[in-house]
N, C-alpha and C positions, 0 to 999 in steps of 0.2 A: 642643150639644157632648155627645158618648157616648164615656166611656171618655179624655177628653181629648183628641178628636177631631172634629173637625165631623164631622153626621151625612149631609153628603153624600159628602164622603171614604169613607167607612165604606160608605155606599151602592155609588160606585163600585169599592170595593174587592171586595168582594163580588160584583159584577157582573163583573170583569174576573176573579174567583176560578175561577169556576162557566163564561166562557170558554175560562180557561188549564185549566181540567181538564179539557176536550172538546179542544182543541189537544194536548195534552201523549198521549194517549191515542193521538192518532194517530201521534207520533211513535214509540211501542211498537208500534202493532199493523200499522204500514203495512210497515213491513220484513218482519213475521212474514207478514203477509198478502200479498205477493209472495213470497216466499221459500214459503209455505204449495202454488204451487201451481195455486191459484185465478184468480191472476194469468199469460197466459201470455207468455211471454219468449222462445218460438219466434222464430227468426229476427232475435232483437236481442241475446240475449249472447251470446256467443263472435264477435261480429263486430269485424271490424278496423277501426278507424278513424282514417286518418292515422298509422298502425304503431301504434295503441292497441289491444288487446284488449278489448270492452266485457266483464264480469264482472259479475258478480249483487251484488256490494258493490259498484260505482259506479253501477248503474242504481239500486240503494236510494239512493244517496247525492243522484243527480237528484231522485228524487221529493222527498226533505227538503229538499234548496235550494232547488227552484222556488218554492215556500211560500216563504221566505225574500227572492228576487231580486224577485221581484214586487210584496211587502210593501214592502219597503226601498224599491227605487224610486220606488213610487209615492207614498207620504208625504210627498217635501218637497210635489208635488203638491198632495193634499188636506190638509196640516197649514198651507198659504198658503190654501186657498179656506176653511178654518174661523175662520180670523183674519179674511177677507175680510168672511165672512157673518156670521161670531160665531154661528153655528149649528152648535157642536157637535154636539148632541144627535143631529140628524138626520143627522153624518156617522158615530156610532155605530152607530143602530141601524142603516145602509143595510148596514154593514159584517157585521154579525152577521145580516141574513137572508144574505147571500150565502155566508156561511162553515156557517150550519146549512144549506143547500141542496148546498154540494158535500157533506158527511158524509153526507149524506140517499142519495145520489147511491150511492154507494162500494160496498153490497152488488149492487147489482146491474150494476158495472165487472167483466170479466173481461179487458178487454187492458191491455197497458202504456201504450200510447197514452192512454185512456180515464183512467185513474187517476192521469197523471203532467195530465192536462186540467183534470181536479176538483180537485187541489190547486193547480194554479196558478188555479182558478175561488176559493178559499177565500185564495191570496193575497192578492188583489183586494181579498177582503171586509178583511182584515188591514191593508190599506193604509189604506181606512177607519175602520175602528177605532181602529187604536194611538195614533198621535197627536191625535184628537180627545182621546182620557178620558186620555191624560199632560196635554194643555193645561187642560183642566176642571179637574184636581188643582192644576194651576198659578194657575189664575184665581184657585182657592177660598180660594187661600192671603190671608192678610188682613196677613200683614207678611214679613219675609225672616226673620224669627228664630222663624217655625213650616216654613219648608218643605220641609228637611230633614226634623222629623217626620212632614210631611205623606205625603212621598215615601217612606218608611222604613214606616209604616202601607199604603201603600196596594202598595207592592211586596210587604210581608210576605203582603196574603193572596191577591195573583196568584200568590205561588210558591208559598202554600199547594195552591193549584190546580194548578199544572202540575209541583209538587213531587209530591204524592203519586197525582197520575193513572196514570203510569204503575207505581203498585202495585197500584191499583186496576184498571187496565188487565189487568195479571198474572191479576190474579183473574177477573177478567168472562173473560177466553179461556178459561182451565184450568178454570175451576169452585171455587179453593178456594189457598190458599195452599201453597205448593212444588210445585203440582201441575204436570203436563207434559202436554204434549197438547191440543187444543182441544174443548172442552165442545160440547152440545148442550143447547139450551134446548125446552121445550114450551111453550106459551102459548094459550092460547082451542083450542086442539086445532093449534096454527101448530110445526112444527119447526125453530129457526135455530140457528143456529153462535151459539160464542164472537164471531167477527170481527163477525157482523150487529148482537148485542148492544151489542159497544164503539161501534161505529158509533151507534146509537140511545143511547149515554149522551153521544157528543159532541156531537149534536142537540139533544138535552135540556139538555145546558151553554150551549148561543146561545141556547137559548129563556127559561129560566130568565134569565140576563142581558140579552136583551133586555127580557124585564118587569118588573125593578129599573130599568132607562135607565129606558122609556119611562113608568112609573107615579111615581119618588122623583124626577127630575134633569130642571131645568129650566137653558138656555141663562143663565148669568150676562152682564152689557153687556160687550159687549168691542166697543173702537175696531178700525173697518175699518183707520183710517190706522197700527195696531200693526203690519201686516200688513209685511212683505216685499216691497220691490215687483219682486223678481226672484226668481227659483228657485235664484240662483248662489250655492254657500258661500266664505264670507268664509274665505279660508285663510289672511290674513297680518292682523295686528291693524292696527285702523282709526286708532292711534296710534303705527304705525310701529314699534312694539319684537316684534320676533319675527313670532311665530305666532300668530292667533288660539285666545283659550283652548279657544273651545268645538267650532272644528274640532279641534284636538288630543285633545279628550275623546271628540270621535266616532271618531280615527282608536283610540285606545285601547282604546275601546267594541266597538269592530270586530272588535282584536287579541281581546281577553278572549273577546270570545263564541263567537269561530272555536276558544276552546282550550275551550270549555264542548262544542260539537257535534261535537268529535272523534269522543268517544265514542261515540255513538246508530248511527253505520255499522259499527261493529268487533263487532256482540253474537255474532254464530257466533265469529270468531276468538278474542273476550274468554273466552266462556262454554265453546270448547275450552280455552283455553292455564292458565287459573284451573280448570276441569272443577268450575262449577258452573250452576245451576239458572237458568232462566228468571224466578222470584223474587229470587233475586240480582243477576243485573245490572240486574233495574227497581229494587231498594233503591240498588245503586252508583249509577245515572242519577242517585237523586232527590237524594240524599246530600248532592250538590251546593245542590240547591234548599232542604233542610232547613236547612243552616246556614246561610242567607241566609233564611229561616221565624225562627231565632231571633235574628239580629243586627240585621234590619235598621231595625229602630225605634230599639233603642239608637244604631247607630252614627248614624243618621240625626239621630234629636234630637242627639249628642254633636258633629257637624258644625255646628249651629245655634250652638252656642257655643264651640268652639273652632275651626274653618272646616272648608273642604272639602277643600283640599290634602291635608294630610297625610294625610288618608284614601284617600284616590287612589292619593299615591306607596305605601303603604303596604303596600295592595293587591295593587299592582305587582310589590312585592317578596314578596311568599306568593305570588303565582301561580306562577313561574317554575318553582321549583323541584316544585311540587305537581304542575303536568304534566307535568313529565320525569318522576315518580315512576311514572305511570301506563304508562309504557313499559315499566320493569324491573320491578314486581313479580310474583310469580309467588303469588301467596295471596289470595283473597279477599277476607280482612279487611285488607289491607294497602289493596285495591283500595278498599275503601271509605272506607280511613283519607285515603286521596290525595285523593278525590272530596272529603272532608269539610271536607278543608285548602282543596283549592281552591275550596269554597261561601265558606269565611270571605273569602278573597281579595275574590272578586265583591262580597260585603256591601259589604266594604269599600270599593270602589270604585262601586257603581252610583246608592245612593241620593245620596250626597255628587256624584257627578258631574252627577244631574240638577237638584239645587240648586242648584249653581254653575250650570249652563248656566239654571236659572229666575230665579236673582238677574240676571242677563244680557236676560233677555227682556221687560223692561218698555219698551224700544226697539228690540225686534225683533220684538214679537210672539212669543206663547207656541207655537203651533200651528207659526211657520216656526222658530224656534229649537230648540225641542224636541224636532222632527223629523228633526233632525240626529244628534240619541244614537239616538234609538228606529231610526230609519233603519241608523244602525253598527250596531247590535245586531243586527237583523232580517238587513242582512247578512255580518256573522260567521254567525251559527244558519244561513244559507243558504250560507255558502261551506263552512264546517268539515264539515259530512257529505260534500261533494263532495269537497273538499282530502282529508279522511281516506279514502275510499276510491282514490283516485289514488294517495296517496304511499303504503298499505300496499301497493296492484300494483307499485310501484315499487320501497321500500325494505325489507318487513319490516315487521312487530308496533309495531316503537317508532318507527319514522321519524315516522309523523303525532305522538306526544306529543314529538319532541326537536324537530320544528318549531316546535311551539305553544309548548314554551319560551322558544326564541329569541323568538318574537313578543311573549311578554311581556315580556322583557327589553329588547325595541325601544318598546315600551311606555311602559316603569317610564320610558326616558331623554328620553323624548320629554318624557313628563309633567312630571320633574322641570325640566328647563330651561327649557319652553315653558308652562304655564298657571299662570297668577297668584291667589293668594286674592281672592274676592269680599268678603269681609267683612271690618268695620273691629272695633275690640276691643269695641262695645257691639250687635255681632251684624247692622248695618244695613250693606248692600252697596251702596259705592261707584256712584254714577250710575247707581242703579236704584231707581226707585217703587216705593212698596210696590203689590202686586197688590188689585185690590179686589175 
């Protein structure tokens, strides 16, 4: 135990850190890097499609979904064949060569074809990934009244990663803080761009976390027969009262995340209508990830003993209103105060939901179970850049933030009426084994 933590938590946390900050990187520099130029978009935007005008904000908005639809999709997938095999490990690291392989890729893409290829090649790897090292975190867990902290640690320092990548993104393009413009690096007598750079530090995030998996973490026993014997989600509880909890949290999972990737398509419009800095809206993106940096081990262990609901519903009720904010303000700091509200939201809701759905998974298997949040999530982050640039061609600045509200709010009522507490008052969750 480090720091009150098992030290393979801490292992994987770290590993999935030094990923999310090569992931997160690209969602800053790939807009910029289309937009930049480099990328050419001859003969695909200004085209009509089924009376749709394509626009340079919806085809940004393709490249950051596909990442997303791919990932999503493919995870119940492989989070059933890791329960299958109980060979995590190896559906990590398959997942992190394929993802430092499209990064790899990326400087030397100039069509849109080509670019929109390598990240749906980096989905892929994503699909692999995600839900193996959530089921690992799961297995590791030794009873139900650590795994809310468990989840709460190991979320805290993937957002470390994918929190503050794209400041660091900011910097590796410009050269330097508030700066504008894209840098040029020298090296061994070699001259590359800012973009070549980021690209080479998102390489270096799979590689680096690939040699944390494959040197610290070793496959824990996990029963084949945990496994799912279908790929189909349980959408109505297996006890006949309502909705299955843990579909519900996924469909929630979904809502939240689609109001989290509004953002990331709108940075010309944001960084006109605010008239600020290219450091600025990487601080707003991350803003969000920072206060889910600082909450999520408190709210997380505070789930472990008073449960997971009311952190859920709770959540529900900050989001709503924190992303309609992002529609009307007109100030920077206001922008960021919104972004900041709506990190506490997510705290609030994501470590507490993957407990509850872990307390759940001792007869469902952790890889097919689990697969179902990380799967919503992956497809929120994949629909919300796409939804946000359609509905700004459609409605205007604030349409995509007064959707994303409504969503939450569809959300909050879902929650509230449809998922049940896991945990009884001495913190052990009803018809479920402790994990071993």
């Amino acid at each position: 135990m480090v720091l009150g933590t098992d030290s393979r938590i801490l292992t994987l946390a770290f590993a999935r850190m030094a990923d999310a900050l090569g992931n997160s990187f690209l969602i800053i520099v790939l807009p910029l890097y289309i937009a930049s130029g480099q990328v050419t978009l001859t003969g695909i935007a200004g085209t009509e499609v089924l009376g749709f005008v394509l626009r340079e904000e919806t085809l940004i908005g393709l490249v950051l979904s596909l990442f997303g639809l791919l990932n999503s999709f493919g995870q119940p997938i492989t989070g059933r064949f890791s329960d299958r095999t109980g060979r995590r490990r190896a559906f990590v690291l398959t997942g992190l060569v394929l993802f430092a392989i499209g990064s790899a890729a990326y400087p030397f893409l100039t069509s849109y074809w080509s670019v929109l290829a390598a990240r749906a090649f980096q989905g892929l790897g994503a699909a692999f990934t995600i839900p193996a090292t959530i089921a690992l975190v799961n297995d590791y867990a030794e009873s139900d009244s650590e795994r809310g902290g468990n989840f709460g640690v190991f979320n805290t320092f993937r957002l470390i990663g994918f929190g503050f990548g794209p400041i660091v993104a900011g910097v590796v393009i410009t050269g330097g803080l508030g700066a504008e413009g894209v840098v040029s690096y020298v090296l061994g007598g070699l001259t590359f761009s800012g973009f070549t750079a980021a690209f080479a530090v998102a390489v270096l995030g799979a590689v680096v976390s690939f040699a944390l998996v494959a040197l610290l973490i070793e496959d824990p026993p996990v029963s084949a027969e945990a496994a799912s014997k279908d790929l189909s989600l349980a959408v109505f509880d297996p006890e006949g009262d309502g909705l299955d909890s843990v579909f519900v949290l996924g469909v929630g999972t979904f809502m939240m995340a689609t109001t989290i990737a509004l953002f990331a398509t709108l940075e010309g419009p944001i960084r006109a209508r605010l008239d600020e800095s290219t450091f600025m809206f990487s601080v707003q993106f991350a803003a969000v990830v920072i206060a889910n940096i600082l909450l999520q081990v408190p709210i997380g262990r505070a789930s472990d003993r008073i449960g997971r609901r009311p952190f859920v519903v709770a959540g529900f009720v900050v989001l709503a209103p924190a992303v309609y904010a992002q529609g009307i303000v007109t100030d920077p700091m206001l922008m960021l105060a919104a972004r900041f509200v709506q990190g506490i939201a997510v705290a609030l809701v994501f470590a507490p939901s993957l407990a509850l759905a872990g307390d759940l998974a001792a007869t469902r298997g952790s890889g097919t179970t689990l697969s179902v949040l990380t799967m919503a999530f992956g497809l929120g982050v994949a629909v919300g850049p796409l939804a946000s640039g359609v509905l700004y061609n459609l409605g205007g600045f604030s349409t995509p933030f007064s959707v994303g509200a409504v969503l939450a709010v569809l959300a909050l009522a879902l929650t509230y009426w449809q998922v049940e507490e896991t945990l009884t008052g001495d913190g052990g969750a009803p018809g479920a084994a402790p994990q071993d």
